[in-house]
C-alpha positions in Angstrom: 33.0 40.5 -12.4 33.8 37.2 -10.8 30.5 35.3 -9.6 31.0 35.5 -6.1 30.6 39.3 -6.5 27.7 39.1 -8.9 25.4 41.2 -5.6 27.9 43.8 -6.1 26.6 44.9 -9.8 23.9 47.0 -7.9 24.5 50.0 -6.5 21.8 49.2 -3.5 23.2 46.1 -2.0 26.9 47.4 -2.5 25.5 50.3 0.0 23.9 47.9 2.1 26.8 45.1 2.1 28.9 48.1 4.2 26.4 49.7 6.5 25.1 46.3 7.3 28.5 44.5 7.7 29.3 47.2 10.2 25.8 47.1 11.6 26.4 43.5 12.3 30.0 43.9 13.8 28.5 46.0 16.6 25.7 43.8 17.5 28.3 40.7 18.6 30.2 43.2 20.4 27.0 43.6 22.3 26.1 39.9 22.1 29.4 38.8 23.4 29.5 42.2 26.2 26.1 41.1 27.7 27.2 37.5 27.7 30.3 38.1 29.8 28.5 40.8 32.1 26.0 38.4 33.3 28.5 35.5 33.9 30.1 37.9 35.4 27.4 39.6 37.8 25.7 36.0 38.6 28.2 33.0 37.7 25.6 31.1 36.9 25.2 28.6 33.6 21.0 28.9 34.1 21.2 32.7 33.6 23.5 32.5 30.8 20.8 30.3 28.8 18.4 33.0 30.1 20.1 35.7 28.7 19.8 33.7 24.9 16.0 32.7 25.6 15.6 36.5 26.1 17.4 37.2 23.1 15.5 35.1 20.2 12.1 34.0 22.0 10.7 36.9 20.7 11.6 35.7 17.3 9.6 32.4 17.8 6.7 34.4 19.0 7.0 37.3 16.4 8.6 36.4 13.6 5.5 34.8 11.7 2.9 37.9 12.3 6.1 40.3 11.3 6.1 37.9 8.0 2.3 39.5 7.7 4.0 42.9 7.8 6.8 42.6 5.5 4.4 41.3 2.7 1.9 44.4 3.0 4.3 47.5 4.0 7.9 49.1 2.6 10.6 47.2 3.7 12.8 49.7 3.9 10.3 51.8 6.2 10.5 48.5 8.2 14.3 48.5 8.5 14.7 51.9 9.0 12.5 52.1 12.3 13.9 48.4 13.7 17.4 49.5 13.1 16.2 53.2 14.7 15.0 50.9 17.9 18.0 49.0 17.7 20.6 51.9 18.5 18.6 53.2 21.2 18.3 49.8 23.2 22.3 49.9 22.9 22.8 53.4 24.2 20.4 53.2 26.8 23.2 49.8 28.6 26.2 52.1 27.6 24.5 54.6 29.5 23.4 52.5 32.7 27.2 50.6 32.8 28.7 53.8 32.5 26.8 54.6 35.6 27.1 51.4 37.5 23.8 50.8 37.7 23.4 48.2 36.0 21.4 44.9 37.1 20.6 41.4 35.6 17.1 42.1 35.3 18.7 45.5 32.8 20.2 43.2 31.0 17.1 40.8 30.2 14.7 43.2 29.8 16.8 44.8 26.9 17.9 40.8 25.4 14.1 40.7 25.1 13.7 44.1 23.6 15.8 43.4 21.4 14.9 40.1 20.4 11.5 41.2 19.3 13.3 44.0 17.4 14.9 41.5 15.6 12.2 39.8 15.0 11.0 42.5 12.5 14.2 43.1 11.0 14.9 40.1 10.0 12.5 38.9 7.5 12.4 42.5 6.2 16.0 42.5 5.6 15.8 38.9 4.1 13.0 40.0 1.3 14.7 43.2 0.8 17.5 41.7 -0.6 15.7 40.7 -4.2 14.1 44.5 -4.0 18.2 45.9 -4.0 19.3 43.4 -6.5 16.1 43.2 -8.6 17.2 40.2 -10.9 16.0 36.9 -9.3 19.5 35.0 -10.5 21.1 36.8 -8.6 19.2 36.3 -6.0 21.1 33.2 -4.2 24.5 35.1 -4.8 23.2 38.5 -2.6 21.7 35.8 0.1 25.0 33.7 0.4 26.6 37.4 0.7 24.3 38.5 3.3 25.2 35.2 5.0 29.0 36.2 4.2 28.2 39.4 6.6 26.7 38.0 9.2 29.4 35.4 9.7 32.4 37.8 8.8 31.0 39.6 11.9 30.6 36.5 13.8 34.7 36.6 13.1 35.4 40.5 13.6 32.6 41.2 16.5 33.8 38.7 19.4 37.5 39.5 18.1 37.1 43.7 18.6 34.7 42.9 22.1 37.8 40.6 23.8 39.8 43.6 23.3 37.3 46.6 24.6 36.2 43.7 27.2 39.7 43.3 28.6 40.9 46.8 28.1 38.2 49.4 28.5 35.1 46.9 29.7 31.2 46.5 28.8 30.2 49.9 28.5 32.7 50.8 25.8 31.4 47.9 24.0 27.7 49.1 24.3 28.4 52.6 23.3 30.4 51.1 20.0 27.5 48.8 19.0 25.4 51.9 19.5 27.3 53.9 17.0 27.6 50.7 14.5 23.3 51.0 13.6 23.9 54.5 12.2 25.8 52.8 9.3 23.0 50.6 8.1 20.8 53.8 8.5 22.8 55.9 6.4 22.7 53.5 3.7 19.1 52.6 3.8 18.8 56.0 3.4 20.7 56.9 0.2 19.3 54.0 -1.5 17.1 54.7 -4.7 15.0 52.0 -5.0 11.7 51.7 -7.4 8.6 52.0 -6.0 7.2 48.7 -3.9 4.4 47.1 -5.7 2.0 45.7 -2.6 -1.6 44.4 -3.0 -4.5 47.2 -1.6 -6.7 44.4 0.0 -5.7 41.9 2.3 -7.1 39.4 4.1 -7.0 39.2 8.0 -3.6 39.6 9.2 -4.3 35.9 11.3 -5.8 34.1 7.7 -2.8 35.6 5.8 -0.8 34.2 8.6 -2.1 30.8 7.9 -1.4 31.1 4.5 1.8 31.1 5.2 2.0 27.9 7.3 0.0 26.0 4.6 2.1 27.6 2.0 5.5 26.9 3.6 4.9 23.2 5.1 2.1 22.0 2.8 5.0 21.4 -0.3 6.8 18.1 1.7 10.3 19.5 -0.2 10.1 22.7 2.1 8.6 21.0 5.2 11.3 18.8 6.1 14.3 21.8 5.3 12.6 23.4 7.6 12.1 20.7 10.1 15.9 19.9 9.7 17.3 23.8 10.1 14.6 23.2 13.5 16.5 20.2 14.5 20.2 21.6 13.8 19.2 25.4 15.3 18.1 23.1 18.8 20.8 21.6 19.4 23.5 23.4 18.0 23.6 27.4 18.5 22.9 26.7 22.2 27.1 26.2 22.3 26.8 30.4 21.9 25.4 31.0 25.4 27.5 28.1 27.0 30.9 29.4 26.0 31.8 31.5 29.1 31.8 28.3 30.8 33.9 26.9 28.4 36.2 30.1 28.4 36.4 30.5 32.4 36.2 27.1 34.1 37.4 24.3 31.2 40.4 26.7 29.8 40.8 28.9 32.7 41.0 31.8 30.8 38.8 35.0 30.3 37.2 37.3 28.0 39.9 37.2 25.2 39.4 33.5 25.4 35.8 33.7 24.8 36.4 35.9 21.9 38.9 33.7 20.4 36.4 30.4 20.6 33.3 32.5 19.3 36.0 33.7 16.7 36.9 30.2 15.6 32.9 29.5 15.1 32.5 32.5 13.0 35.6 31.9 10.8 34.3 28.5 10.1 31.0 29.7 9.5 32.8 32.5 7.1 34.1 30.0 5.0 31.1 28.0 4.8 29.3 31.4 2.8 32.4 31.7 1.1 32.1 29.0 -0.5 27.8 29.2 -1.3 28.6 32.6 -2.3 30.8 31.3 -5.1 28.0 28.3 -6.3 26.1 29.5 -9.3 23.6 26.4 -9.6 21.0 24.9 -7.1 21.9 21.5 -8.1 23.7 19.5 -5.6 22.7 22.0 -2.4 20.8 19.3 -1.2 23.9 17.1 -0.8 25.5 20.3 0.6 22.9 20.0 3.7 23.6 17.0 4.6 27.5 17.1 4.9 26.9 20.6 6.6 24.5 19.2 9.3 26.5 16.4 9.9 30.0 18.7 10.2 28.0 20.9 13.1 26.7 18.0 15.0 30.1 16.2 15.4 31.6 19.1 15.8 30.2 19.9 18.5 30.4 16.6 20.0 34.0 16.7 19.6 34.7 19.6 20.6 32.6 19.5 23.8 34.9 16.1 25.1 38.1 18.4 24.0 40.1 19.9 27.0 42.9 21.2 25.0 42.3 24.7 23.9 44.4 24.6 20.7 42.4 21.3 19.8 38.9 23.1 21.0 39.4 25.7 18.8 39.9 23.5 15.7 36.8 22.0 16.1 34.5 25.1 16.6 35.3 25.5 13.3 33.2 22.9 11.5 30.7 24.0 13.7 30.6 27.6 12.3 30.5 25.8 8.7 28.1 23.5 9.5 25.3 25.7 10.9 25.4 28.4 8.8 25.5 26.2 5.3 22.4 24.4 6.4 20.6 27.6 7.4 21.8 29.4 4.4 21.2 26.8 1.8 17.5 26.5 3.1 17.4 30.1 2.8 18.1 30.1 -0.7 16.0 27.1 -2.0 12.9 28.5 0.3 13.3 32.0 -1.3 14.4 30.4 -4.9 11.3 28.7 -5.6 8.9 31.2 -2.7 6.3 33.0 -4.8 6.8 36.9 -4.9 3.6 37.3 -2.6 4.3 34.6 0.1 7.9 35.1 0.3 8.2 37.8 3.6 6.3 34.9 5.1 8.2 32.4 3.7 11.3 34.2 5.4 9.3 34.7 8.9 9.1 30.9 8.6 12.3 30.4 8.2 13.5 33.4 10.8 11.5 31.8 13.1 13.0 27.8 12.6 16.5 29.1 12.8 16.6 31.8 15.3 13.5 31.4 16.8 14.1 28.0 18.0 17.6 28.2 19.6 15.7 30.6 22.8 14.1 26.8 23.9 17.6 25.0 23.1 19.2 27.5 25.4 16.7 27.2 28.0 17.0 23.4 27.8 20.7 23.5 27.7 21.2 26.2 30.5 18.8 23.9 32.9 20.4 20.4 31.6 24.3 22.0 32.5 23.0 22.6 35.8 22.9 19.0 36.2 25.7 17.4 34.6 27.8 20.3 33.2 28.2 22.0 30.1 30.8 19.6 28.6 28.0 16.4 28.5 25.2 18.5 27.5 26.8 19.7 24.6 27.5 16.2 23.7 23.8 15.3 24.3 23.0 18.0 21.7 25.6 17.2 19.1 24.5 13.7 19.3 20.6 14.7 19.0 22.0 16.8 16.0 23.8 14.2 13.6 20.2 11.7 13.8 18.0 14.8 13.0 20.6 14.8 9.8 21.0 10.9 9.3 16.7 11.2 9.2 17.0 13.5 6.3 19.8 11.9 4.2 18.1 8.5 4.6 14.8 10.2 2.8 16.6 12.7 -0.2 15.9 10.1 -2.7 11.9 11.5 -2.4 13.0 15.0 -1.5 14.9 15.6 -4.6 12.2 14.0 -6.6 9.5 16.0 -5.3 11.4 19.1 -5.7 12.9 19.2 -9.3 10.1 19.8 -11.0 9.9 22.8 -9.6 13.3 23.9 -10.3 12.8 22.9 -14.0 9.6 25.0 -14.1 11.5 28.2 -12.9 13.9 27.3 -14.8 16.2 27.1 -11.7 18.8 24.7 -13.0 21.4 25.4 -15.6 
């Protein structure tokens, strides 16, 4: 089997590569149908970058205590009941659109719902992966995968919503994101999996919270990766929310544009786990970083000057790349060298640095294109963006120095 496939050896996270591919497919159909139906009910830039502070706050605020969880209780119990939430929050705005009754406050309320769903779902999905492919080399192959799907749906979802958006509108698209969650469901449930190994005492749920803090920033190596994915997660994933300004007012065009710029992002961003998927070492990943959090932050600065949608297009694609290889190649060094007790913290931690931080960026970027539009405040952020990666390249002499003899103890370079 050719290494990028090596996930696929287990029958598990072949099962879960397909419900949770067309899991994911749904929900940016519903990200991209809620982001067009409030422009579209208010107009307004401010509520947009409400809707995405809605959306991930909760992961901010949640994330680290659902860490606590995912360390003491079945993971697949976990996902089973978020992904259970998840389908009804999505029929209950098929149902209200379908009546016309919806209202912007609707359409917060479930962003928020949501949001804290996710919250739980996704550090239990991240540890679950070692628990479907059981061998730890194979470990950075099923995350870069993982990544693969997420971004492969970043490509497909805002495709298959411009379509439904134009032609049959929002509710169509809430009722087939609704539908999408039974996938994963079905496939979490004919998983056979051996029985979870968890420790019968604990500490407090707030000390073994702490734990995780100290654990995850008290090794310098994994403090500043995760004070860089911060850094690049601020400033850059706020372009999500500001698009339908982008699509409407700089290109004049409308829902299919939107899906087509959102598209380009998630194409990029495909390519980028592509091509981690395929690496079969941790050596050089930290070089990786750098060029990827440089490739987002000019990205975006170019592309928010562009005013030529061909040319706009092209550059949302290094901006796809450059996101999602920083955040994945964290991922996999954090969980790499994480020990087997700490690690559904370690990935709260990380949840909450990536997606937990964009709710603020939007919230700053939805108020700061009030003021001097979305074109300049995307340039702002790109700008912010390239010295948070400058500050890291100009100290990897020390992180990699600090870091390999861990790798050499685990026996993580080959």
């Amino acid at each position: 089997m050719h290494p990028i496939l090596r996930g696929f050896r287990h029958r598990n996270f072949r099962l879960f590569f397909v419900g949770q591919s067309l899991t994911m497919i749904g929900t940016w159909m519903q990200h991209i149908a809620i982001s067009w139906l409030m422009y579209r009910l208010t107009g307004s830039a401010f509520m947009l970058g409400m809707t995405g502070f809605a959306l991930q706050i909760p992961i901010l605020l949640v994330s680290p205590v659902a860490g606590v969880w995912v360390d003491r209780y079945d993971r697949r119990a976990l996902l089973l009941l978020t992904q259970a939430l998840a389908l009804a929050q999505a029929l209950l705005l098929a149902v209200l659109t379908f009546a016309g009754l919806i209202q912007v406050w609707h359409l917060l309320a479930v962003s928020l719902f949501l949001g804290t769903v996710n919250a739980i779902a996704n550090p239990s999905r991240g540890t679950f992966l070692l628990d479907m492919v059981e061998r730890k080399e194979n470990l950075p192959n099923a995350i870069a995968l993982n990544s693969l799907i997420m971004n492969s749906a970043r490509f497909i979802g805002p495709s298959i919503a411009g379509a439904v958006l134009a032609f049959a509108g929002e509710a169509w698209c809430f009722l087939l994101t609704a539908l999408s969650y039974l996938a994963l469901i079905v496939a979490l449930a004919m998983m056979q999996l051996k029985p979870a190994v968890r420790q019968d005492k604990h500490e407090h749920w707030l000390e073994d919270l702490k734990q995780g803090f100290r654990y995850a920033f008290g090794f310098p190596p994994s403090r500043r990766l995760l004070l860089l994915v911060v850094a690049i997660s601020l400033t850059t994933a706020p372009y999500q929310h500001m698009m339908p300004i982008f699509a409407g007012e700089v290109f004049g065009g409308d829902s299919r544009t939107l899906g087509i710029l959102i598209s380009c992002a998630g194409l990029g961003a495909f390519a980028g786990t592509a091509y981690l998927a395929g690496r079969t070492s941790l050596r050089g990943l930290s070089r990786v970083i750098i060029v990827a959090s440089f490739c987002a932050s000019i990205g975006l600065m170019l592309f928010s000057q562009s005013r030529l949608l061909w040319l706009s297009v092209f550059f949302m694609l290094p901006v796809g790349f450059g996101l999602i290889v920083t955040a994945a190649s964290t991922n996999t060094i954090l969980q790499s060298i994480a020990d087997e007790g700490m690690r559904g913290r370690v990935v709260s931690i990380y949840s909450t640095c990536f997606l937990g931080t964009p709710p603020i960026g939007n919230f700053i970027a939805g108020s700061v294109a009030s003021h001097i539009g979305a074109p300049n405040t995307l340039l702002l952020f790109g700008a912010l963006g390239a010295l948070a990666a400058l500050v890291f390249a100009l100290r990897i002499h020390s992180w990699r120095e600090a870091i390999r003899p861990v790798y050499r103890r685990l026996g993580l370079l080959n």
